[in-house]
N, C-alpha and C positions, 0 to 999 in steps of 0.2 A: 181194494184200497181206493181210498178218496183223492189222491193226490192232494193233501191236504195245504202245500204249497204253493199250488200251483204250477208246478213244472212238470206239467204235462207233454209231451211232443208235440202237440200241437202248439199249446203256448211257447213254446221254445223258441219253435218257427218260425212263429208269427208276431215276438218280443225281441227278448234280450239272450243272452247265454251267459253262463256264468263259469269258465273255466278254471280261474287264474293261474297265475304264471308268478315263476320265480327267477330274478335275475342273478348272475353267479357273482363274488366279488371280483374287483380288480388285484390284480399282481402285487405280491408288495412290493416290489421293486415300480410303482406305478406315481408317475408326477401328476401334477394336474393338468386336467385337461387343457387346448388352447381356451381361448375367450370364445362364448358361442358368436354362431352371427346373429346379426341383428334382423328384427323380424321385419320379414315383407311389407311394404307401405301398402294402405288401404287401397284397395282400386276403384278408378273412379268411376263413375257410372257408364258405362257402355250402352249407347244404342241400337249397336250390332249384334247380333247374336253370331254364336261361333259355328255360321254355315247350320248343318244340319244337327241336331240334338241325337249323336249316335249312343245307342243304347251302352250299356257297360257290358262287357261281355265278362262276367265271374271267370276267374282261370282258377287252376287247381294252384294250390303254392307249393311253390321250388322248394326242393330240400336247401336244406342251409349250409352256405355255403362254407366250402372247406378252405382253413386258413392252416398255407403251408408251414413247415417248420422253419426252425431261424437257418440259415444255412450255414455250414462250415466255414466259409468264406467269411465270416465276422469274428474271428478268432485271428488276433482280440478284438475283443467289442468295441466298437466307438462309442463315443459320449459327447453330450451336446457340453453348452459352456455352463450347465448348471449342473455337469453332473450325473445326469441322467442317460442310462446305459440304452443303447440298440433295441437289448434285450429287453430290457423292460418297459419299452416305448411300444416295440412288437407286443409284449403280451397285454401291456394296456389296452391296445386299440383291438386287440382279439377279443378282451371281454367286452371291454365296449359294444361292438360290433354284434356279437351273441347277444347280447340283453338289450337291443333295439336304439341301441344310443350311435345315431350314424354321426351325425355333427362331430361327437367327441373321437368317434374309433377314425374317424376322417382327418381327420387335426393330425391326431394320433402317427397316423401312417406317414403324412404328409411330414410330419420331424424324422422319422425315422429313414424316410426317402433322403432329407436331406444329409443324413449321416451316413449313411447307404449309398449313390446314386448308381455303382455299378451292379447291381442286384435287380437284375428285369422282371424278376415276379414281384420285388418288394413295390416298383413303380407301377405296376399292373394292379398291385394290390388298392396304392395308394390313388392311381385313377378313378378306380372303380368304387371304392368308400365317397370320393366328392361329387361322385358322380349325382350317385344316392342322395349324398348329404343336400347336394343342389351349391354345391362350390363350383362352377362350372367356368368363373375362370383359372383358378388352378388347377382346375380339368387339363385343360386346355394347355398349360402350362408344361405341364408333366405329362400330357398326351404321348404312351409307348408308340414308339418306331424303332426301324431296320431289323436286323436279324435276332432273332430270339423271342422278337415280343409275340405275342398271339393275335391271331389274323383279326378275330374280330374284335376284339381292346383295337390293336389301329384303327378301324375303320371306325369304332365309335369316334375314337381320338380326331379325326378329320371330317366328321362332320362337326361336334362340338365346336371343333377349334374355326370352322369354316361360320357356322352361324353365331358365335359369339363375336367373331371379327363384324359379324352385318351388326348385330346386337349395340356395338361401340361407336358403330358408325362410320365403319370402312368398308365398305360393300365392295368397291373396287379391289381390294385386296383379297376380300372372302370371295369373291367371284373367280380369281386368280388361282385360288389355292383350290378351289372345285371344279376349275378346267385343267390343271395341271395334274390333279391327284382327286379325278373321281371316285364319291365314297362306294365300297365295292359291299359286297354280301355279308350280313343280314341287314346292311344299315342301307343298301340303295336305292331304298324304295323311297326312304325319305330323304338321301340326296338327290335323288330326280325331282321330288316334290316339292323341295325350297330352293333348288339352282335358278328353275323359272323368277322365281321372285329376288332375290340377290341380284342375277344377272343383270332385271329390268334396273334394280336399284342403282346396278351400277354402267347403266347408260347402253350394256350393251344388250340390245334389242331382240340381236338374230339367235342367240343361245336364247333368250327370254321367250321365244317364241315357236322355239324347234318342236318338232311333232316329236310322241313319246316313240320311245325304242320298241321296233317291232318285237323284240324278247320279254316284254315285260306282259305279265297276265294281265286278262281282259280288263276283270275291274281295275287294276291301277292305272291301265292306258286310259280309261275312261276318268279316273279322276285326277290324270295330268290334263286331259284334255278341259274340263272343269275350270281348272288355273287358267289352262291358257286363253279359255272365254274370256274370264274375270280381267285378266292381262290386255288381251287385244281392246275391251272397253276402257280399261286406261289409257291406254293406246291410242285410241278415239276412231280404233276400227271396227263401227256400232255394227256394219252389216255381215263383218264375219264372227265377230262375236255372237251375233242374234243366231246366223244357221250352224254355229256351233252348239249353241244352247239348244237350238229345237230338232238338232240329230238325239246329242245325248240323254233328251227327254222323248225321244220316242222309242228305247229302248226298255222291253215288256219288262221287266226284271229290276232294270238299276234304274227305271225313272223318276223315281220315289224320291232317287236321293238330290235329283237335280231341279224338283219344280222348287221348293222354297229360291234358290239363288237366282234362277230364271225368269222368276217372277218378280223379282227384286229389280233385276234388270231391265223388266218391262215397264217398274212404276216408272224408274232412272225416265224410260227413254216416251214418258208420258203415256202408255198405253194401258192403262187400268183395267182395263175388260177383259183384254188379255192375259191381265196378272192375276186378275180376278180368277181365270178360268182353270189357271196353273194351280192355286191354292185349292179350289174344288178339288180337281181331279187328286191332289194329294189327299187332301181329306178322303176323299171317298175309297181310294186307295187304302187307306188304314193309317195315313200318319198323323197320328193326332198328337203332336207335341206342340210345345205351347210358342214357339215361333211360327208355325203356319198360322195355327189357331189367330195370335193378334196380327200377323200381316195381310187375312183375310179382315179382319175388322179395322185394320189402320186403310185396308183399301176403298170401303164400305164409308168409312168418314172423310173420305179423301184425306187422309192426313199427307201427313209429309213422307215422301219415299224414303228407306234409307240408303245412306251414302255407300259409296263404292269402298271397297277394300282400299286402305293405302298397304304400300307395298309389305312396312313392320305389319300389318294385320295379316296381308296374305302369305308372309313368310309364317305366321305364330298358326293359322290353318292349314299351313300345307304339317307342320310338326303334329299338330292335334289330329289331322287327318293320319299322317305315318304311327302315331302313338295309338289309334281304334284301330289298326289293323295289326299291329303287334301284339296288342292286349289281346285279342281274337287269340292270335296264335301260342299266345302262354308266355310272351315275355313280358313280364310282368314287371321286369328291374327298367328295361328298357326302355317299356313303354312309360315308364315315370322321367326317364332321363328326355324323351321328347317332350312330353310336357312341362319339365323345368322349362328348356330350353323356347319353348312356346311362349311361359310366363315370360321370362329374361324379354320376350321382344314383345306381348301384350298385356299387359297386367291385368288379371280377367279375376272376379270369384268364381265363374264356372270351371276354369282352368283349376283353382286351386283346390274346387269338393274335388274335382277327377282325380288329381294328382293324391289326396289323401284319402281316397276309397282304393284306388291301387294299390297305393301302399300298406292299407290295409289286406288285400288280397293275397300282397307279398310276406303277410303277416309280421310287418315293421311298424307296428303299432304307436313306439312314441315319436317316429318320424310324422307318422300319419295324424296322430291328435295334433300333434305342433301344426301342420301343412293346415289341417281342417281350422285353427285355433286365427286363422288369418283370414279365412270370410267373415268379408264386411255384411254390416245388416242392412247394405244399403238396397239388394233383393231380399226380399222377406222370403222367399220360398228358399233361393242359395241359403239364406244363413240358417233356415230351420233345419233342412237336409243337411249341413255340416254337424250342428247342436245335436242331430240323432246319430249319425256315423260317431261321435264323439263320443255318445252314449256308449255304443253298442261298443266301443273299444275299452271304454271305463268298464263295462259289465263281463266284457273278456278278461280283464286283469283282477278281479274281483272286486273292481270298486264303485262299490252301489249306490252311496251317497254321492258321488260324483256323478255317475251315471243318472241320478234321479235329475241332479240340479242341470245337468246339460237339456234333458225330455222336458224341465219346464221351461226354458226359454225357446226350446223350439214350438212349443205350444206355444210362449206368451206371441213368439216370430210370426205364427200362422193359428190364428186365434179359432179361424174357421177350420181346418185343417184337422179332419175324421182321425188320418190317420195318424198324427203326431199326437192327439187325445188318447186312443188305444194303447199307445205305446205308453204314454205316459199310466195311463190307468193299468197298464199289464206290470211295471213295474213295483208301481205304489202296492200292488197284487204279493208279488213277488216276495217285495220286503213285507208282508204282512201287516202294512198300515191299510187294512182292510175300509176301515169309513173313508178314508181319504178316497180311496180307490173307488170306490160307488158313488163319489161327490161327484168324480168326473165321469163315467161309466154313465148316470144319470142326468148329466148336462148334455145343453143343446146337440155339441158335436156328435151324440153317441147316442140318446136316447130318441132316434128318428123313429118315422113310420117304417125305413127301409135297412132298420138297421139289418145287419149278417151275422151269422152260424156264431162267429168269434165273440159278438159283442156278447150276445144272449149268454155263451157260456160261462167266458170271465166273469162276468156279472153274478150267475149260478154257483159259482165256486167263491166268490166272495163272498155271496149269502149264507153258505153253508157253513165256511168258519166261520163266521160269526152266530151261529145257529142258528139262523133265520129260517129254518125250514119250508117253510108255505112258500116263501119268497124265493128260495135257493131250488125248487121241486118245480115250481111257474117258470122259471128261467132256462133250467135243464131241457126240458120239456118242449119248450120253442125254440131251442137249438137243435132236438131231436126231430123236429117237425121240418128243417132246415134239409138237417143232411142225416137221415134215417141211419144209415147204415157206420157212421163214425163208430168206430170202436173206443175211441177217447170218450164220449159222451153217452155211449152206450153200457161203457163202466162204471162211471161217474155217476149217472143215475141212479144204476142199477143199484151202486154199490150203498148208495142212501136210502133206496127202497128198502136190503136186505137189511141194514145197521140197525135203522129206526123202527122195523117188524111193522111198516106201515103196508107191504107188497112183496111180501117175501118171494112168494113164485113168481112173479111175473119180476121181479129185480135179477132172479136168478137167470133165468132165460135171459135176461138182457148180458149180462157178464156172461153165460156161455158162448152167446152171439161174438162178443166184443174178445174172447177168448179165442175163438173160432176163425178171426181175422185177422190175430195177430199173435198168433201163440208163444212168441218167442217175449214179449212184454210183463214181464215179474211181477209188476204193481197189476196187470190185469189176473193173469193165475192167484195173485191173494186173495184180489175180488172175488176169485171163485171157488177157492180152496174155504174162503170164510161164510160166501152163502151156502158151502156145503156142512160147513158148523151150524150154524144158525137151523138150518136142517134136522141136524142131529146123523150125518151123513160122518164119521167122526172118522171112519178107517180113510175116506175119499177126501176128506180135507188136511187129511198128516202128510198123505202121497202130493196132493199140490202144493200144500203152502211150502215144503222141504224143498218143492223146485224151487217154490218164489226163492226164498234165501238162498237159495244157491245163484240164482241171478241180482239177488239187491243186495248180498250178507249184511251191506251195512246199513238198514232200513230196518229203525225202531219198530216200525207199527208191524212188518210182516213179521220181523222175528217176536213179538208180543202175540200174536195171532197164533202163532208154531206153539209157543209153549202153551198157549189156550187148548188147543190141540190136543198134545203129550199128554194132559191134563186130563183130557175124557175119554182118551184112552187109558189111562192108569201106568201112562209111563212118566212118575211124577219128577223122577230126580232128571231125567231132560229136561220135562217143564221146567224145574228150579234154576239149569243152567241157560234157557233158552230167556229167562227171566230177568235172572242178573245179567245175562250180556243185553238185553235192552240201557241197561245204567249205561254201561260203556259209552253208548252211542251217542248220536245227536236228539235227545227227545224232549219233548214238551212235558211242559211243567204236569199238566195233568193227567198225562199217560206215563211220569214218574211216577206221582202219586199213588194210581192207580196200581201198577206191577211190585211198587212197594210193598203195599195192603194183601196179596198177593202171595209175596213170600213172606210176610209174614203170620198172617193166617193161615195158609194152608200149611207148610212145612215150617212153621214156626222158627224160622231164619231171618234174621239180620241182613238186609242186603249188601250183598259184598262189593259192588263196584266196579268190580275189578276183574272181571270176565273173562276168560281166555277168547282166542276164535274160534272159529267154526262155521261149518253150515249147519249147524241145526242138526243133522242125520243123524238118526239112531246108531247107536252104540251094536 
């Protein structure tokens, strides 16, 4: 089989995915949601970058989370002054909460709390939906404490409650509440991380500057230590700053992460050669992110150094900092609740792709479009990268024209931009606007000297439904020359060699090969069950193609193939059900035609429609 779609594994991969998803109704007993919030103001343009460009670490996604029952203890129900019962405020914001709507299942809890307020899971509940939702002062608000609540709900609750007091402008208070009531396990890695910075905010110096807790692992003591460079250069203590900075960058391992700051430090304190040298050694190192890359070339023009952290910055990095090593570890709610709380103190569009690629990870998809739906184009690279995270979550939900129109603005965003073109061209692919697809597949971005394996073969699969053969044959062919041994393309080929009786043997051996690689792949066994038709090989092609349908049942062309089959062996009346279950299916207009013509010349039948299941297997 040709994958005549193109939803090949490879292109899957290296595209869009197309799941969808269905959300369940609300309760009837269900009012309307609060009012949303209003969206994020645009951030302004930053000339800092946020410290080092930490990679995203993919986590696997949490099961979803279990929403207890209403408790005994609500009998009888309360009711707000409109009416609206406990009950059905709970199961609003349950559905809510299931079908990705955090804003509203958030609201949701947050009434039912107030109906509620002696029910410690229902404020645990209701914490933890705002958290999400990014209401982080009614977080803070309804923050669970004392006996009953769950240890770590506290301790989110007091760091929240601790940096949103810095957030409003009370540092001396949030300082207070983080010396009185240190935040403890799993959250204290990022209450050690932003005390330093609070503290200093709030005058007091000697916490601002305390060495990290000999219990804390290597790498985190190394990037308190970090802060408290940053800190003592506020401070206007340059020479213990500097042999701070040039300990932590001569260790083998984590030095990578500390020459961009370090060097930043040195334009600060005028010594360019030396910052120079810090940028090198990262590069050479391997970090080629696009903050070394221009602070090496802002050093080269002498331009202007950039500025020191103020203290709201080094608070919103020390979050962003505790939220990459959370996301490492799989917490993936969590690490979106630091990065709210990052935003609330710097308003960043890098802050806000991170925040909505995690939450897509947590697979909370319309939190995550909304979150993505707020970079600004004022980075053309930020806004393109949100425009395709946007995609890929429209093309999760099944929705393709949405997902198209997001892929062209991150093209129009990053006009040079290969790979924002690909995607775009693997899409247009997708939905079968095949010319469109080659318009851009054949523009600049994509038709290079150096193009790759990917471009050649979209390209090749776009020829061939269109039956451009010469052209879809030349394309395969330098894909094949790419990566020989691809079982994707080694079917693909093959399977157009066998079709068109242009290379029957040697298409065959290609599909055996791509067979041979991947046996467990259905659309490859038809490729091979069919060049064993074309053969005349007629007993060895009923035994594969019967696997195919057992692994694709519902895959017009293999089940059209099977009863080809059936057929040459004289098992006719299979054929004729292997035929009409093709109608059932999802099939193209000319391979209905065709299966018509079919049953009605050979067994002089009317095609029925209306097909039971099966796999195909003989009687």
């Amino acid at each position: 089989m040709r994958f005549v779609s193109c939803r090949s594994a490879l292109f899957a991969a290296a595209s869009l995915v197309a799941l969808g998803a269905a959300a369940p109704s609300l309760a009837q007993d269900t009012p309307d949601p609060a009012p949303a919030a209003q969206e994020a103001p645009e951030a302004p343009a930053a000339d800092e970058p946020m410290g080092q460009d930490p990679e995203i670490i993919i986590a696997e996604a949490p099961e979803e989370p279990k929403v207890d029952p209403i408790p005994a203890e609500w009998s009888p129900v309360p009711t707000d002054a409109q009416g609206h019962s406990a009950f059905g405020l709970y199961l609003a914001a349950r559905n809510a909460l299931t079908s990705g709507e955090a804003e509203a299942g958030a609201a949701y809890l947050n009434r039912v709390y107030a109906l509620t307020p002696e029910q410690p899971r229902v404020r645990e509940q209701a914490f933890t939906a705002a958290l999400l939702a990014g209401d982080l002062d009614d977080a803070a608000r309804i923050a669970p404490v004392g006996e009953g609540a769950t240890a770590v709900i506290v301790q989110a609750g007091r760091l929240v409650g601790a940096v949103q007091a810095f957030a409003h402008g009370d540092a001396r208070r949030a300082d207070a509440m983080l010396a009185a009531a240190p935040v403890g396990e799993p959250h204290r890695r990022a209450g050690l991380y932003v005390q330093g910075w609070i503290a200093a905010a709030a005058g007091d110096w000697d916490r601002a500057l305390a060495t990290p807790p000999v219990d804390l692992d290597p790498i985190s003591v190394l990037l308190m230590r970090a802060n408290r460079a940053r800190l003592l250069e506020l401070r206007r203590r340059y020479d213990e700053a500097d042999a701070e900075w040039r300990d932590l960058t001569s260790h083998a391992l984590a030095s990578r992460l500390f020459r961009l700051p370090y060097g930043e430090f040195l334009e600060r304190r005028g010594k360019r050669d030396e910052a120079l040298a810090q940028y090198d050694a990262a590069l050479t190192a391997g970090a080629e992110d696009r903050s070394t890359t221009e602070a090496r070339a802002r050093v080269l023009a002498k331009g202007r150094p950039p500025a020191a952290l103020s203290l709201r910055q080094g608070a919103a990095l020390a979050m962003r900092t505790a939220a990459d090593q959370i996301i490492a570890q799989r917490g993936l709610e969590f690490g979106v609740v630091y990065l709210r709380l990052a935003l609330n103190l710097e308003p960043d569009d890098q802050t806000r792709l991170y925040i909505g690629q995690t939450l897509q990870k947590a697979e909370l998809e319309a939190a995550a479009r909304a979150m993505l739906a707020t970079v600004g184009q004022g980075d053309p690279e930020l806004y393109s990268a949100s425009r395709v995270q946007r995609a890929l979550s429209f093309e999760k939900a099944g929705q393709s024209e949405d997902a198209l129109a997001e892929l062209r603005r991150a093209v129009e965003a990053q006009p040079g931009d290969p790979a924002a073109a690909y995607l775009l061209a693997g899409q247009l692919v997708q939905m079968k606007r095949f010319e469109e697809g080659l318009t851009v597949l054949n523009g600049p971005q994509l038709n290079t000297a150096g193009q790759g394996f990917e471009v050649h073969f979209l390209r090749g699969a776009a020829y061939e439904a269109l039956k451009r053969y010469p052209e879809a044959e030349a394309e395969l062919w330098a894909a094949l020359q790419q990566q020989p041994n691809n079982p994707t393309v080694l079917n693909y080929l093959g399977y157009l060699w066998v079709d068109n009786g242009s290379r029957v043997e040697q298409g065959a051996e290609m599909i055996a090969r791509a067979h041979a690689a991947d046996p467990d792949d259905g659309n490859i066994q038809d490729s091979l069950g069919w060049s064993q038709y074309r053969r005349g090989q007629f007993d060895a092609a009923v035994e594969n193609l019967e696997q195919a349908v057992a692994k694709e049942p519902a895959n017009a062309e293999i089940n059209d193939h099977l009863g080809d089959a059936y057929w040459a062996v004289g098992r006719q009346r299979e054929a004729g059900f292997q035929w009409n279950r093709v109608l059932t299916l999802d099939v193209e207009a000319d391979r209905r035609t065709e299966v018509e013509a079919k049953l009605r010349d050979r067994l002089n039948q009317a095609p029925s429609g209306d097909a039971g299941g099966g796999d195909g297997a003989a009687d």
